[in-house]
LOKOL-531577 format. One record per residue: residue number from 1; residue in one letter; x, y, z of N, C-alpha, C, O in turn. Coordinates in pm, 1 decimal. Example, Ala and Ser with C-alpha at 12.3 -4.5 7.8 and 13.67 -1.06 7.14 Angstrom:
2
+-----+----+----------+----------+----------+----------+----------+----------+----------+----------+----------+----------+----------+----------+
!   i ! aa !   n.east !  n.north !     n.up !  ca.east ! ca.north !    ca.up !   c.east !  c.north !     c.up !   o.east !  o.north !     o.up !
+-----+----+----------+----------+----------+----------+----------+----------+----------+----------+----------+----------+----------+----------+
!   1 !  A !   1319.0 !   -569.0 !    780.0 !   1230.0 !   -450.0 !    780.0 !   1320.0 !   -330.0 !    780.0 !   1423.6 !   -331.9 !    846.5 !
!   2 !  S !   1285.0 !   -225.0 !    708.0 !   1367.0 !   -106.0 !    714.0 !   1290.0 !      3.0 !    787.0 !   1340.9 !    113.8 !    803.9 !
+-----+----+----------+----------+----------+----------+----------+----------+----------+----------+----------+----------+----------+----------+
***
This chain:
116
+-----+----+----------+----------+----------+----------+----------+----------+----------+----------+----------+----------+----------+----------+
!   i ! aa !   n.east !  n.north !     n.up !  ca.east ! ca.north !    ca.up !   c.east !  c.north !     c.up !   o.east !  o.north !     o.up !
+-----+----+----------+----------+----------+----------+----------+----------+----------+----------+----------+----------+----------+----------+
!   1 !  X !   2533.4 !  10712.2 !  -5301.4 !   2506.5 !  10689.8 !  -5442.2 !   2638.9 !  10672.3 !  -5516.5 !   2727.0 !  10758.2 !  -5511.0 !
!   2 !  X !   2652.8 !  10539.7 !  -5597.9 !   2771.0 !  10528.3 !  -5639.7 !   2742.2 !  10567.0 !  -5791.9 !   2645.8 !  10518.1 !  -5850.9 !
!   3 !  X !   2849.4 !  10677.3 !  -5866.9 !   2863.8 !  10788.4 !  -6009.6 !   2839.5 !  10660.2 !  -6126.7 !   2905.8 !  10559.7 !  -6152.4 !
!   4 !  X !   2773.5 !  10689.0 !  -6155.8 !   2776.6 !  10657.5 !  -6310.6 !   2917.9 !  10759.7 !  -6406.9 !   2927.1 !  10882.4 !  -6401.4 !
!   5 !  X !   2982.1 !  10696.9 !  -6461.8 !   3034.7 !  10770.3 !  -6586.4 !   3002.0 !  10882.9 !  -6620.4 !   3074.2 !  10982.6 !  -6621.7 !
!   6 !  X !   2869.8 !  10873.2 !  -6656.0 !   2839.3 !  10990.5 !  -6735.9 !   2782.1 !  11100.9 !  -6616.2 !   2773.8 !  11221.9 !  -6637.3 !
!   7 !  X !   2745.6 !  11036.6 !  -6490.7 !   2716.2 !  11128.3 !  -6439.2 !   2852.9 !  11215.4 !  -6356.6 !   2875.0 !  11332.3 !  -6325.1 !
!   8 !  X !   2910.5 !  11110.3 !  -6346.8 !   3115.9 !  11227.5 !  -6331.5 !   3110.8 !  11301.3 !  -6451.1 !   3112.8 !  11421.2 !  -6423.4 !
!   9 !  X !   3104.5 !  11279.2 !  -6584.4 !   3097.7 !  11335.9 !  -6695.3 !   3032.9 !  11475.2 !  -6744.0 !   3066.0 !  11558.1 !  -6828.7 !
!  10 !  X !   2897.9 !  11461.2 !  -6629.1 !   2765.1 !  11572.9 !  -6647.9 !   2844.9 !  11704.9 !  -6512.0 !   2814.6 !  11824.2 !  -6510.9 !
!  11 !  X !   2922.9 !  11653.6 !  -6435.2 !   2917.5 !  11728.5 !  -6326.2 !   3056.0 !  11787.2 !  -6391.0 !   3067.4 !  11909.6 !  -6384.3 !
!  12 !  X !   3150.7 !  11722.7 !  -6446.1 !   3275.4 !  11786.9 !  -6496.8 !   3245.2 !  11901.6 !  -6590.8 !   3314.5 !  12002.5 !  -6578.0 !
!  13 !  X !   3179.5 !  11900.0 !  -6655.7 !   3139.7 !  11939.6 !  -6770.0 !   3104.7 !  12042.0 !  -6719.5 !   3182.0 !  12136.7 !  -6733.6 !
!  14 !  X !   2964.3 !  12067.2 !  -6633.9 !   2890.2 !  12167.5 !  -6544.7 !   3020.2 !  12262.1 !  -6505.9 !   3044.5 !  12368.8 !  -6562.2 !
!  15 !  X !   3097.7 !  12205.4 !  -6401.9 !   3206.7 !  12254.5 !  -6363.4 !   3248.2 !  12339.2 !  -6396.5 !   3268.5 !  12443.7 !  -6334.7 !
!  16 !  X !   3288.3 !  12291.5 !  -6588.8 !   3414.6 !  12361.3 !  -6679.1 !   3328.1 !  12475.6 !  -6737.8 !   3392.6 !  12576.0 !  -6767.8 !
!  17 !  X !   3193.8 !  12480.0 !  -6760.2 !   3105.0 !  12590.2 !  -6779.8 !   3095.8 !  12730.4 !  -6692.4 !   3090.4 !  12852.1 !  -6710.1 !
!  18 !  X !   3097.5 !  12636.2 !  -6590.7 !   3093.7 !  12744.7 !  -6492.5 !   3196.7 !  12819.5 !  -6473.3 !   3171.2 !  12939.9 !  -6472.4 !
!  19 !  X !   3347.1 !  12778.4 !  -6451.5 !   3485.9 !  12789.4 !  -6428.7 !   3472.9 !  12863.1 !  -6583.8 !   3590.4 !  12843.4 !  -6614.8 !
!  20 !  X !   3438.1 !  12905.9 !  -6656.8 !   3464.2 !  12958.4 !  -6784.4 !   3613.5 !  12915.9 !  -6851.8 !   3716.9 !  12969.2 !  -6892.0 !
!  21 !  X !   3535.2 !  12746.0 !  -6831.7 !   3676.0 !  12685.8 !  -6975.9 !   3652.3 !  12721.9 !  -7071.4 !   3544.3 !  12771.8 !  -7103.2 !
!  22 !  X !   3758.5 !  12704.1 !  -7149.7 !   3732.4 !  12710.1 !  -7316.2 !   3776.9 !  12613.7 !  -7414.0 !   3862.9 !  12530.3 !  -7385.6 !
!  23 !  X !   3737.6 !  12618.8 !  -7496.6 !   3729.4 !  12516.5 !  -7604.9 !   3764.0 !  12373.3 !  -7560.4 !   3866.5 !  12307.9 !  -7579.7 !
!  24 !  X !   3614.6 !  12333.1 !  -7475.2 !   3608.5 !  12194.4 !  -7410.8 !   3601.2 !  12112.8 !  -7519.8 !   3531.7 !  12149.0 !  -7614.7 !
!  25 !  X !   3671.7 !  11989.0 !  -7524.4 !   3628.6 !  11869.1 !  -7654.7 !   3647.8 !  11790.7 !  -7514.0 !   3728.1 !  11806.3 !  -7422.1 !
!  26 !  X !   3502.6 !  11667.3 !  -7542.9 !   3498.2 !  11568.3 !  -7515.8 !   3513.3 !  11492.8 !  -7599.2 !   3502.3 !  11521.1 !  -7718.5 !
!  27 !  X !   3556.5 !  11322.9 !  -7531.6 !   3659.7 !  11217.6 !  -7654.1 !   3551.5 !  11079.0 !  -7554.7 !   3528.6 !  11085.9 !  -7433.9 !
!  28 !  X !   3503.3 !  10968.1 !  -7646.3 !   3469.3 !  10892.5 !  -7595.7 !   3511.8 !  10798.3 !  -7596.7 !   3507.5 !  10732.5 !  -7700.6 !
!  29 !  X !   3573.3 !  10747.2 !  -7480.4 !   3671.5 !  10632.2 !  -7493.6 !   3657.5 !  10511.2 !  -7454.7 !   3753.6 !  10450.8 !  -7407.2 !
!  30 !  X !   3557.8 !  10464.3 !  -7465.4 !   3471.3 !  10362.8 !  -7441.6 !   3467.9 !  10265.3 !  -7509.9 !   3375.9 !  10277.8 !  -7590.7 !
!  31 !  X !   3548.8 !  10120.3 !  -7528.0 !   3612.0 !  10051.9 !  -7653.3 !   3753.5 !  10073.0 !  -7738.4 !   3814.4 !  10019.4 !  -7831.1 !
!  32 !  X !   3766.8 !  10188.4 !  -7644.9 !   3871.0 !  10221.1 !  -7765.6 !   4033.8 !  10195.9 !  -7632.9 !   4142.8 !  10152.9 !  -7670.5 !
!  33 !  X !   3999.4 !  10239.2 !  -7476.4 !   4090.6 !  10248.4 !  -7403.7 !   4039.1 !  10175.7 !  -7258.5 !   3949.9 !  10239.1 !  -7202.1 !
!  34 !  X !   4071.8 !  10084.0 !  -7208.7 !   4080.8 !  10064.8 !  -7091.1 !   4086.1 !  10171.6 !  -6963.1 !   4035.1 !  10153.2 !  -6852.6 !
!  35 !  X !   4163.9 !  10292.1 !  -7009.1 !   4244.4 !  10346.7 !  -6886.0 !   4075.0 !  10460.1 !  -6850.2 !   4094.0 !  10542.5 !  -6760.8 !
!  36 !  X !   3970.4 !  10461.5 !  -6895.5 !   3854.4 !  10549.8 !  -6857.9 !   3772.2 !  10529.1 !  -6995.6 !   3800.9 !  10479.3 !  -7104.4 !
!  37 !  X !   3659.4 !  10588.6 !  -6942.3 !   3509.0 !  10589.1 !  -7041.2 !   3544.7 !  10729.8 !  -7119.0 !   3556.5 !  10734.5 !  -7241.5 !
!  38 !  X !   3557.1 !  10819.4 !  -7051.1 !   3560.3 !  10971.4 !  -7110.5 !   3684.7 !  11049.8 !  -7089.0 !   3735.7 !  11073.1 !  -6979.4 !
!  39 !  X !   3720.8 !  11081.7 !  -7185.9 !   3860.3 !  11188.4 !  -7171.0 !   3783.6 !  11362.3 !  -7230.5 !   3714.3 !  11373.3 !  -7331.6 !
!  40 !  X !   3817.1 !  11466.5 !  -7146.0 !   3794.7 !  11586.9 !  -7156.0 !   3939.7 !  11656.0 !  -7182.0 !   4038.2 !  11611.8 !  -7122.7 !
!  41 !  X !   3951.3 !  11774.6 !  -7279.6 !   4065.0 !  11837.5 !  -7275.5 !   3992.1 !  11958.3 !  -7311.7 !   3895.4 !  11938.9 !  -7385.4 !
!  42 !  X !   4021.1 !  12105.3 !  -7269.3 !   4020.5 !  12209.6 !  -7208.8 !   4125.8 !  12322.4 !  -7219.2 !   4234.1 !  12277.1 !  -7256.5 !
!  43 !  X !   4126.3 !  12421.6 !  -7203.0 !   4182.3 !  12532.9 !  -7159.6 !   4168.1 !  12631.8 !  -7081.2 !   4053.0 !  12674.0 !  -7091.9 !
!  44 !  X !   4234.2 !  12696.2 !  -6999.5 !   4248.6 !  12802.3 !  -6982.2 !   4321.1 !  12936.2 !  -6985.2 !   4443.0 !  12933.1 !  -7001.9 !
!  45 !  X !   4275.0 !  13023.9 !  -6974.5 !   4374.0 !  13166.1 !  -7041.4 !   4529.6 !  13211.3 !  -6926.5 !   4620.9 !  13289.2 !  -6953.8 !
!  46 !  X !   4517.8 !  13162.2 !  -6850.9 !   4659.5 !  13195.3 !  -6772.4 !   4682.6 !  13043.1 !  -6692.6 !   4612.1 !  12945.1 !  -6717.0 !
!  47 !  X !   4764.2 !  13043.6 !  -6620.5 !   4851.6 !  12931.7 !  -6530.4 !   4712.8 !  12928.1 !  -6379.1 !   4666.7 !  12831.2 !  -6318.9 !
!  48 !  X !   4686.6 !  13065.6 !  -6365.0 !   4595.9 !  13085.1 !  -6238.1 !   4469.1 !  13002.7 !  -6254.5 !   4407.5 !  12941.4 !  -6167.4 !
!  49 !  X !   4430.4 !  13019.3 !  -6447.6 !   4284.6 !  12993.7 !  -6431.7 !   4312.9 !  12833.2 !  -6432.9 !   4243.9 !  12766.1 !  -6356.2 !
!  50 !  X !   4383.3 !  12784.4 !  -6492.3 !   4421.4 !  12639.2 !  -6526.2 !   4399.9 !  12556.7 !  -6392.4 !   4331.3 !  12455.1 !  -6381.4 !
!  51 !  X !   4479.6 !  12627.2 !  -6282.5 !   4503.7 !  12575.9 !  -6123.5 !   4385.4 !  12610.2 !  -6093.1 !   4380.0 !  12548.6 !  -5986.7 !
!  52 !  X !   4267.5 !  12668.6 !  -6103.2 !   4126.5 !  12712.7 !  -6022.9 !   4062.9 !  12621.0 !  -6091.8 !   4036.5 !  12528.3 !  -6015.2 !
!  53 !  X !   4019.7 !  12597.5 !  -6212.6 !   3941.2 !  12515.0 !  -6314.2 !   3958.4 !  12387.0 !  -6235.5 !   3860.7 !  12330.1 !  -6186.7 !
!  54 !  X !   4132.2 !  12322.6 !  -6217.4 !   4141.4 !  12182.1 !  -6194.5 !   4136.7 !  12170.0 !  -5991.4 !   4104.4 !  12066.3 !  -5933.5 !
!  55 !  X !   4168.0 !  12271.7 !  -5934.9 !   4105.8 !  12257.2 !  -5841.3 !   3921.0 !  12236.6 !  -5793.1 !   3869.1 !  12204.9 !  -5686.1 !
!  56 !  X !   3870.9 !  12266.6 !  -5908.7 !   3723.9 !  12315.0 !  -5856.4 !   3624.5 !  12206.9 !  -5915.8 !   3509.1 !  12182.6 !  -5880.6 !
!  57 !  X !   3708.9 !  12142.8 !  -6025.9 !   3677.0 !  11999.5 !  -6058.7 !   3691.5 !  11904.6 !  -5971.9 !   3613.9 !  11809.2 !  -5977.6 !
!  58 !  X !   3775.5 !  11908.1 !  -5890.1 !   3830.5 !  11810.7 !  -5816.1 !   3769.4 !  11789.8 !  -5648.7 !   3754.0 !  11691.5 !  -5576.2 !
!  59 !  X !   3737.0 !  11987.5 !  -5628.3 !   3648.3 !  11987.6 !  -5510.8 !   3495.7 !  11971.9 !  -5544.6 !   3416.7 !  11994.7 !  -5453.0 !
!  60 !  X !   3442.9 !  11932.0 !  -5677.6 !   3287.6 !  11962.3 !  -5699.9 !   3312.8 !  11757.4 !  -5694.8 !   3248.0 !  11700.8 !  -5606.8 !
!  61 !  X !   3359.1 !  11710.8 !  -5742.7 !   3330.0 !  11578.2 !  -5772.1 !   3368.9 !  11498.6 !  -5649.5 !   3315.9 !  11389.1 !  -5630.7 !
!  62 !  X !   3478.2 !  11557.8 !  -5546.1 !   3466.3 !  11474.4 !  -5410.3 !   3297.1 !  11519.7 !  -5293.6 !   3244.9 !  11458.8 !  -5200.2 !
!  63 !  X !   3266.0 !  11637.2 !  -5356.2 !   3167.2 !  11679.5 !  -5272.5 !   3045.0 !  11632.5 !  -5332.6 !   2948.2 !  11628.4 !  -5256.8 !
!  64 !  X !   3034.1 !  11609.2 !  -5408.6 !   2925.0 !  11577.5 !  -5495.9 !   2917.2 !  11429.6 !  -5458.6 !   2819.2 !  11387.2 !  -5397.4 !
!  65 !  X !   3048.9 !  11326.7 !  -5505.0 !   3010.2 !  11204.3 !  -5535.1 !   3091.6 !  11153.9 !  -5428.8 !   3056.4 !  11045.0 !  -5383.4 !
!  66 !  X !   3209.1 !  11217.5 !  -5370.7 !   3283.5 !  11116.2 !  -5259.8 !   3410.6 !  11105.8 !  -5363.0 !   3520.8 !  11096.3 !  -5309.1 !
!  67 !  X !   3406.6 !  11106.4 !  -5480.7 !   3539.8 !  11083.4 !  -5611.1 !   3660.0 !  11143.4 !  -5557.0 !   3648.9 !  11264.8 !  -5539.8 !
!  68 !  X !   3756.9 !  11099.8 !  -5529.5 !   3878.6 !  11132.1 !  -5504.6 !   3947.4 !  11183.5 !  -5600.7 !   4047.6 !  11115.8 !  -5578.1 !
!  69 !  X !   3977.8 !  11247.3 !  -5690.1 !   4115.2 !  11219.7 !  -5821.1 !   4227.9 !  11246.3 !  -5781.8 !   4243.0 !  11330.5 !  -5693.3 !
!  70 !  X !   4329.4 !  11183.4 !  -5835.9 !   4438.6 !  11249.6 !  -5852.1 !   4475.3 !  11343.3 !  -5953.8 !   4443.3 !  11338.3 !  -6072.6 !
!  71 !  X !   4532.6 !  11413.5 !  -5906.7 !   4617.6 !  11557.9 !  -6015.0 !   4758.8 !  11528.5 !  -6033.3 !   4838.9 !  11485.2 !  -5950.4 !
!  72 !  X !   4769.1 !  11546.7 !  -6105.4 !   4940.8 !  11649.9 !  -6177.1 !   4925.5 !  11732.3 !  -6244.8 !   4841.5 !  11758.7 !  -6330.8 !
!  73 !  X !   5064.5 !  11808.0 !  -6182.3 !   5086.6 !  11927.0 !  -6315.5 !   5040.0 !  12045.2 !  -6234.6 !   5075.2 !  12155.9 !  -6275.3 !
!  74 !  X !   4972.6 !  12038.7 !  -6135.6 !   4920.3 !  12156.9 !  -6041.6 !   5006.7 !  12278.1 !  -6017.6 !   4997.2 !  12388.7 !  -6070.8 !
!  75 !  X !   5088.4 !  12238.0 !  -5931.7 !   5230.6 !  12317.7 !  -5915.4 !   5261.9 !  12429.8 !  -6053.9 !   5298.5 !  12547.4 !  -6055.0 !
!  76 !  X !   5237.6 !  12359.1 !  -6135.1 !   5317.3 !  12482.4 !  -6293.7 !   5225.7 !  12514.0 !  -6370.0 !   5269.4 !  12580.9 !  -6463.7 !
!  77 !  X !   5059.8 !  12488.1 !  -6376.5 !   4960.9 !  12512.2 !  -6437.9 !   4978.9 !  12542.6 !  -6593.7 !   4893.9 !  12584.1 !  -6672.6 !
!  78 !  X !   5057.1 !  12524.0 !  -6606.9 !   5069.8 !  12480.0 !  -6749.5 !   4997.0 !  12381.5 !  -6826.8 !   4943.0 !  12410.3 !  -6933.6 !
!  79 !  X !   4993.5 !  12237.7 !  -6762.8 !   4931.0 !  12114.9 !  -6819.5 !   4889.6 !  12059.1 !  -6689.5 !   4981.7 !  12038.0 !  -6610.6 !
!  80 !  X !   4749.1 !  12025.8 !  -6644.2 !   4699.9 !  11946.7 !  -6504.3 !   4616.0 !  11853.3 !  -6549.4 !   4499.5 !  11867.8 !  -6586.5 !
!  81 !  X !   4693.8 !  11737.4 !  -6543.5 !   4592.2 !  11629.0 !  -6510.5 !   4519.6 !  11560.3 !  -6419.6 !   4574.8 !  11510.4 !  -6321.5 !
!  82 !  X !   4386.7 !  11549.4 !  -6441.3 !   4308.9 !  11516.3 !  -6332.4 !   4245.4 !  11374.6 !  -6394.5 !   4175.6 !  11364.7 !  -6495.4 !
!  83 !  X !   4295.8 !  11253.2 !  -6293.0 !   4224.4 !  11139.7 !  -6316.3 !   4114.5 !  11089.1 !  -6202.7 !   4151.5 !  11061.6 !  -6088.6 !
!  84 !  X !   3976.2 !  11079.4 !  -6244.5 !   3861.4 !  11056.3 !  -6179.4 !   3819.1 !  10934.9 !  -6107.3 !   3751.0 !  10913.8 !  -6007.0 !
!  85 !  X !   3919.1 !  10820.7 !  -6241.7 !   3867.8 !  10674.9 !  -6233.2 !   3787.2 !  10651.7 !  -6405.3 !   3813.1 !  10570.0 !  -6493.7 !
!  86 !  X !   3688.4 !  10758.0 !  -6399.1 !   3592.9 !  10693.3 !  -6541.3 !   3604.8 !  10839.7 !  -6630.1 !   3521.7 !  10866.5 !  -6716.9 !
!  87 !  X !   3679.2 !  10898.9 !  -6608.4 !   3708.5 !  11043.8 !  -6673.4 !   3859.5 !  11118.2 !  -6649.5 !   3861.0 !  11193.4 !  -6552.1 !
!  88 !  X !   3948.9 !  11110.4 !  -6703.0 !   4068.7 !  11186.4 !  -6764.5 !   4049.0 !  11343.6 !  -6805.3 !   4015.5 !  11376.5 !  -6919.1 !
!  89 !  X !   4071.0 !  11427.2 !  -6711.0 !   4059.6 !  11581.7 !  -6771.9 !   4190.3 !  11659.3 !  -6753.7 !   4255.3 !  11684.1 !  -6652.2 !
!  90 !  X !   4210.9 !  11693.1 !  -6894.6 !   4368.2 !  11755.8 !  -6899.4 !   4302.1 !  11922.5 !  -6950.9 !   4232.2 !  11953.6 !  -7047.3 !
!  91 !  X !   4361.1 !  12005.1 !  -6838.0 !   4348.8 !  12126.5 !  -6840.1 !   4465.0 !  12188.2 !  -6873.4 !   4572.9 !  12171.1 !  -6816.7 !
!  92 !  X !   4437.3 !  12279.6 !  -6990.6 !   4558.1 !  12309.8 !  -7011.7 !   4579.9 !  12457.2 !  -7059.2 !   4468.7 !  12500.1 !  -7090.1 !
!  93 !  X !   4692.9 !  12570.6 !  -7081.6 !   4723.4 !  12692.2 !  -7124.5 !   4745.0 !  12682.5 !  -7266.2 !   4839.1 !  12617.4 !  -7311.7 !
!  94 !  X !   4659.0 !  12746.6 !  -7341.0 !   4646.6 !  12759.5 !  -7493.2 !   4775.3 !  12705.8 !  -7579.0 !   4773.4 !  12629.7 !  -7675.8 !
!  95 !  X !   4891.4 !  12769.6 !  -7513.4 !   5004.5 !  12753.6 !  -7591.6 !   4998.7 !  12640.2 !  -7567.0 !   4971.1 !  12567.0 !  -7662.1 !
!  96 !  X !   5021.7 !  12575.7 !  -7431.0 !   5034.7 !  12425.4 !  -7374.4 !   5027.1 !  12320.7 !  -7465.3 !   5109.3 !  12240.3 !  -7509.1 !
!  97 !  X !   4879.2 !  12346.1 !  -7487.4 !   4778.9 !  12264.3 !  -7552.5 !   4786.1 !  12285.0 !  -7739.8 !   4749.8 !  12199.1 !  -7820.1 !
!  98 !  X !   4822.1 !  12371.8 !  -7761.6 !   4910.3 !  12353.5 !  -7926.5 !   4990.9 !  12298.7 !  -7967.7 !   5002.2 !  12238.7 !  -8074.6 !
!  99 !  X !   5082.7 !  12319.2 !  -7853.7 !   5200.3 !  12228.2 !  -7862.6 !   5163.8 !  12070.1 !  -7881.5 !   5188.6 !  12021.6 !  -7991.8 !
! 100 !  X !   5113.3 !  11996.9 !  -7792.9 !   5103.0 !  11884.5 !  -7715.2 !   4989.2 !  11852.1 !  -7828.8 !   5019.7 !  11756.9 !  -7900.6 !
! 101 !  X !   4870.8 !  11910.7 !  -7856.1 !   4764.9 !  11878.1 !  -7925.5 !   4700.9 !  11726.1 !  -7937.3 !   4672.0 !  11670.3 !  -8043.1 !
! 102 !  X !   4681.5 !  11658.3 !  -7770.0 !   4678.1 !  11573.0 !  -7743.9 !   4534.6 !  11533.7 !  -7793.1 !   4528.4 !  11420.0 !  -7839.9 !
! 103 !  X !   4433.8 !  11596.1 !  -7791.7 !   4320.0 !  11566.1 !  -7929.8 !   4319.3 !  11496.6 !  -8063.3 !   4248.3 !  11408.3 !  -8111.3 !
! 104 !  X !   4396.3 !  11548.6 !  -8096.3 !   4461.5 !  11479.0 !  -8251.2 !   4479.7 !  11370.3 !  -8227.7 !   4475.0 !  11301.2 !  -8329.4 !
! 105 !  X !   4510.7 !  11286.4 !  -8088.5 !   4536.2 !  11130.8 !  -8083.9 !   4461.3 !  11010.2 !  -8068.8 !   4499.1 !  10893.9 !  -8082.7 !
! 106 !  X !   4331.0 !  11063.2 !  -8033.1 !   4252.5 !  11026.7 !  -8033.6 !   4096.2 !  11076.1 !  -8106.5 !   3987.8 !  11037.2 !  -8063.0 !
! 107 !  X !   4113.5 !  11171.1 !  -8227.5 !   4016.7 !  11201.1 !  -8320.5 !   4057.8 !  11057.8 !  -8431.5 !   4172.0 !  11012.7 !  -8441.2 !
! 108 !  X !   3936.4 !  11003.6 !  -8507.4 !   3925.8 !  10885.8 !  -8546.3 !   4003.8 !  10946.7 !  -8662.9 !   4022.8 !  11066.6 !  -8683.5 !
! 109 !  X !   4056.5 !  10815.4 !  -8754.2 !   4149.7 !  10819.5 !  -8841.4 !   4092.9 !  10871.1 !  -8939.5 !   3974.2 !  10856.8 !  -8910.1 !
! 110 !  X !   4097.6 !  10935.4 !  -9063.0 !   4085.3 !  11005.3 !  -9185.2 !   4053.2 !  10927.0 !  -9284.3 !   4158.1 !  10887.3 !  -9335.0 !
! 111 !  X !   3950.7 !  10878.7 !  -9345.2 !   3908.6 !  10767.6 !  -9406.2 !   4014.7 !  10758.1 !  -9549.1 !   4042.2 !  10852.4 !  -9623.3 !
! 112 !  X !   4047.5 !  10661.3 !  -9557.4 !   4117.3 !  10638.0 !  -9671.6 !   4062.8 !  10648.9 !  -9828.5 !   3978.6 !  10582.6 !  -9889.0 !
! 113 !  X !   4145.7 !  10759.7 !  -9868.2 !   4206.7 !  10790.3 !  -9981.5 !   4145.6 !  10660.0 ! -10107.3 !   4197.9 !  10548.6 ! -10106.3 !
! 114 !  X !   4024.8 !  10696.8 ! -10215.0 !   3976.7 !  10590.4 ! -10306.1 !   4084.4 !  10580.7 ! -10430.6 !   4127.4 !  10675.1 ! -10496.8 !
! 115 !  X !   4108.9 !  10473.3 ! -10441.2 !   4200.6 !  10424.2 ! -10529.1 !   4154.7 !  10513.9 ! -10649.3 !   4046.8 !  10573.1 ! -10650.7 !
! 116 !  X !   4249.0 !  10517.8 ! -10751.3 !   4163.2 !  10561.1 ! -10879.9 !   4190.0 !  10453.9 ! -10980.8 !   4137.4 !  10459.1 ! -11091.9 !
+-----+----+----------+----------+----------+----------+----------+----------+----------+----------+----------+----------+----------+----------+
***
């Protein structure tokens, strides 16, 4: 069975529930980016949980669907990116992810300001 998007999307998601992520935002990038359909960004509370979360994503979606991803960032669990093909999931350590606040770049623009 070859993944639908959303169904890499439904199983990541499942995943990050289970793995007790936190403060998951999904971003739909569908029109807006070539490089995937769905971008996920995430946290976790130490470097350990960050490396278990993006390992367990990575072993649920090759077992599940055959999906290969690649990772970075594994090694220092600080920031891990995991690319799926049709889903981008950046797991990251609270501070990490304040810093970087890679959300903000892709939340839609702030409607403009009415003349007076």
């Amino acid at each position: 069975m070859t993944p639908t998007s959303e169904n890499s999307l439904a199983a990541i998601l499942k995943t990050l529930d289970d793995m007790k992520a936190e403060d998951v935002v999904q971003i739909d990038l569908r029109g807006k980016s070539a490089m995937g359909d769905y971008m996920i960004v995430c946290s976790g509370r130490s470097s350990r949980q960050v490396g278990a979360i993006s390992e367990k994503v990575a072993d649920d979606l090759k077992t599940q669907y055959g999906i290969l991803s690649k990772m970075e960032g594994r090694e220092t669990g600080d920031w891990v990116l995991i690319d799926t093909g049709d889903v981008i999931v950046h797991v990251f350590r609270p501070e990490v992810r304040d810093f970087y606040q890679i959300e903000k770049m892709w939340a839609p623009a702030p409607a403009a300001a009415k003349a007076q």
